[in-house]
MARDRENBA-155082 format. One record per residue (C-alpha): x, y, z; residue in three letters. Coordinates in pm, whole numbers, plus 50000, padded with zeros to 5 digits. Layout:
BEGIN
XYZala...
END
This chain:
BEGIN
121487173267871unk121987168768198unk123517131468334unk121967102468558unk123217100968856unk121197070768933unk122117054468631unk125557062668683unk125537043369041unk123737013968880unk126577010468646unk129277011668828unk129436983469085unk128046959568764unk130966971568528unk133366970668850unk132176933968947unk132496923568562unk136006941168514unk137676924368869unk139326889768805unk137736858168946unk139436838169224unk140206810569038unk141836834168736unk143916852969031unk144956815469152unk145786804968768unk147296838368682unk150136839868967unk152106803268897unk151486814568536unk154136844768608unk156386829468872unk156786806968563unk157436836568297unk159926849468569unk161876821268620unk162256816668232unk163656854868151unk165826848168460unk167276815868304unk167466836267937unk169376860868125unk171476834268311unk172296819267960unk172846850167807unk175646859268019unk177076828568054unk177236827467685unk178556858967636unk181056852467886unk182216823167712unk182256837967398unk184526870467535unk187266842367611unk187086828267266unk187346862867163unk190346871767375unk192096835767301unk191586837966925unk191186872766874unk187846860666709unk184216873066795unk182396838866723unk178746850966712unk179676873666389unk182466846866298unk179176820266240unk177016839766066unk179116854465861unk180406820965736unk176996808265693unk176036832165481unk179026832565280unk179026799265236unk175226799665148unk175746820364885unk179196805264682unk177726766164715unk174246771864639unk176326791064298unk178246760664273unk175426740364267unk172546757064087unk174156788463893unk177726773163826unk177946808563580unk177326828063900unk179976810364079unk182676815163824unk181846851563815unk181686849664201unk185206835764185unk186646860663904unk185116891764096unk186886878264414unk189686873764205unk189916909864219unk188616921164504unk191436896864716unk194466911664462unk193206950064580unk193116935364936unk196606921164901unk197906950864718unk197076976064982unk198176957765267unk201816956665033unk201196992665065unk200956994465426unk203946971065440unk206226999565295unk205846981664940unk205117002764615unk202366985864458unk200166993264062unk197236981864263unk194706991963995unk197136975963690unk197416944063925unk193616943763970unk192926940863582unk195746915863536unk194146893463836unk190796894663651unk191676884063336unk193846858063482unk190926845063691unk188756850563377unk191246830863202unk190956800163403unk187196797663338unk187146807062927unk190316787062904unk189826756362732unk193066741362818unk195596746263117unk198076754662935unk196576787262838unk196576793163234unk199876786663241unk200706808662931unk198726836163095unk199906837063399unk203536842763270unk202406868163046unk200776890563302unk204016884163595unk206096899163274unk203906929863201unk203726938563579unk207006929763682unk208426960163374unk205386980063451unk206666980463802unk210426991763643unk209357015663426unk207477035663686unk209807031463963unk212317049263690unk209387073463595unk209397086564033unk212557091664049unk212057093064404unk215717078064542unk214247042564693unk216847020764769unk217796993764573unk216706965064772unk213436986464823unk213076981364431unk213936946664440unk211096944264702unk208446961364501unk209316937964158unk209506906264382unk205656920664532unk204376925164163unk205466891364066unk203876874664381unk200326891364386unk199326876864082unk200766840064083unk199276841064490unk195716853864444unk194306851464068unk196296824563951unk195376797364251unk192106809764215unk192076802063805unk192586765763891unk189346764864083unk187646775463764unk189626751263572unk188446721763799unk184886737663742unk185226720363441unk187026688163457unk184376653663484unk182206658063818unk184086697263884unk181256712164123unk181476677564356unk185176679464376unk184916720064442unk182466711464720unk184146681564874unk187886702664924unk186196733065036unk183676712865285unk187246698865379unk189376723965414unk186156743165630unk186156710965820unk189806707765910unk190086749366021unk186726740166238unk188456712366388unk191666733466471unk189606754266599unk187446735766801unk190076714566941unk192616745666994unk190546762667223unk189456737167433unk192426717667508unk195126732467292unk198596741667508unk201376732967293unk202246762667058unk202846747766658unk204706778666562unk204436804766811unk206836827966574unk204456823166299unk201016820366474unk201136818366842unk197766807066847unk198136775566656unk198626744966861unk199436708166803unk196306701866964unk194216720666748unk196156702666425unk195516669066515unk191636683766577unk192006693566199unk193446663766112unk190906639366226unk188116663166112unk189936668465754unk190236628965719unk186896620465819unk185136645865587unk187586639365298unk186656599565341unk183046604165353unk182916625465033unk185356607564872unk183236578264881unk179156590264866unk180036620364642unk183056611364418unk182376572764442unk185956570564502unk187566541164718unk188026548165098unk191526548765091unk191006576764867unk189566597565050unk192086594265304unk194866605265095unk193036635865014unk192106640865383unk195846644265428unk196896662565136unk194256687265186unk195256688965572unk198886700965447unk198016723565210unk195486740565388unk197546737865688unk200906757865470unk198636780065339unk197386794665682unk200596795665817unk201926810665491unk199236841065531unk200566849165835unk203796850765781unk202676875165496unk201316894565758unk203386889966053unk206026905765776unk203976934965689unk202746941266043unk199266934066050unk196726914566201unk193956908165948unk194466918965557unk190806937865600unk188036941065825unk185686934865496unk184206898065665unk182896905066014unk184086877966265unk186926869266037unk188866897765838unk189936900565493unk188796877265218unk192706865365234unk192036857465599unk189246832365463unk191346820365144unk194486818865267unk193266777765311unk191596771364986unk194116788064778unk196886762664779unk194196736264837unk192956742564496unk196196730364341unk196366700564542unk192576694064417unk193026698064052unk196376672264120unk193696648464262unk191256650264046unk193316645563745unk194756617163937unk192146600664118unk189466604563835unk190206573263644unk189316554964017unk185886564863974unk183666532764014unk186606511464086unk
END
């Protein structure tokens, strides 16, 4: 069949007149783009200056913030919505960190030049952990806890003696002293979170130290990059300031007061003792991690968290912060109301 010509030149100048854009669209259309323009220029512009900011956090911390942020968030997410709805969930959270922080530990012993029964000290820091929430009494903690330092502190003999493999004897004397620390560092401090699971109002006062203790590192943080210039312990940390601790300080106080007093209906003065206790022992606890790995040689114990390191790189606060917590608590408790 053959085609139309005529039809064909009909068509064309109709469909081409249709197709072509109106004046007034081509006058709408062009301000319309400028403007799309000028925003992905400003994105860009923002982009780069954030990322350029963020490479000088990351070269003056040794933190990548982006990753350090979400990371957290989610993290956090996860172990207070636990807390809060699932509190079964969190202790299992806490025992199965329990064990995954002793492993972390253990191996970074290893790297240290330390002879660790990282599998042995694994199973003794869950059931110490697991201990703390079945437990119905501290003393069984306590009881516990000496009981598994003994079995890994011979276990540790007996197979040095089984190697026969000529270590020194301060080498030995290392390796025991390691096998008795893991445990009473990692699972035990840990156990006492579970134990103030269960004391009278145990999920608030788990929220309200770890909200502090996340409040006073943000604080140090915060206030150590921006201004900080005077080194706290540059043989320890060198990044740590005074400046950044008196950030953490007023950050730690401030939190601790406000949850002392709408969550624990506890008297302001209260929460400013905590604010300060908490500071210290989050504060030792930091400092206390890296000496543990200044001494082994490290930077982080793992690369498990992104943005922040090792599980131990994001305990290393809460850990002695528990004990000063369930001191509180048991303390502070008959206050309620007053």
């Amino acid at each position: 069949m053959s085609a139309d010509p005529q039809g064909d030149a009909l068509e064309s100048p109709l469909d081409a007149q249709h197709d072509a854009p109106s004046g007034s669209e081509s006058k709408l259309g062009a301000p319309l783009e400028a403007r799309r323009a000028e925003f992905r220029d400003q994105v860009a512009i923002a982009r780069e200056h954030f990322e350029e900011v963020n490479e000088k956090i990351k070269q003056r911390t040794g933190r990548d913030l982006i990753l350090a942020v979400l990371s957290g968030l989610v993290l956090a997410g996860v172990v207070l919505g636990a807390l809060l709805f699932v509190p079964t969930v969190f202790a299992a959270i806490v025992i199965v960190v329990s064990g995954l922080a002793t492993f972390e530990l253990a191996r970074a012993f290893e790297t240290g030049g330390r002879k660790v029964d990282v599998w042995v000290q694994i199973v003794a820091a869950v059931a110490l952990a697991a201990t703390g929430y079945f437990g119905t009494a501290l003393w069984q903690l306590w009881v516990m806890t000496f009981a598994v330092v003994a079995v890994l502190i011979v276990w540790r003999m007996v197979a040095q003696m089984a190697a026969r493999d000529g270590r020194t004897y301060g080498d030995v004397l290392a390796d025991i002293a390691a096998a008795g620390f893991i445990p009473i560092y990692v699972p035990f401090l840990l156990a006492l979170v579970l134990v103030l699971q269960h004391q009278t109002n145990g999920a608030a006062w788990i929220l309200t130290f770890i909200i502090v203790v996340v409040s006073a590192d943000t604080g140090a943080y915060a206030v150590g990059v921006w201004i900080g210039k005077h080194p706290m312990v540059p043989r320890v940390s060198p990044k740590k300031t005074w400046e950044g601790f008196a950030g953490a300080a007023t950050a730690a106080v401030i939190a601790a007061t406000l949850l002392a007093y709408f969550v624990l209906d506890l008297p302001l003065w209260a929460g400013i003792v905590m604010g300060l206790v908490i500071l210290i022992t989050a504060t030792l606890g930091d400092l206390g991690e890296s000496l543990i790995k200044r001494d082994l040689g490290i930077k982080d114990m793992s690369s498990w968290i992104p943005g922040h390191g090792g599980l131990l790189d994001r305990l290393d606060s809460l850990l002695p912060s528990a004990v000063a917590t369930l001191a509180l608590c048991y303390w502070l408790t008959p206050l309620v109301g007053a």
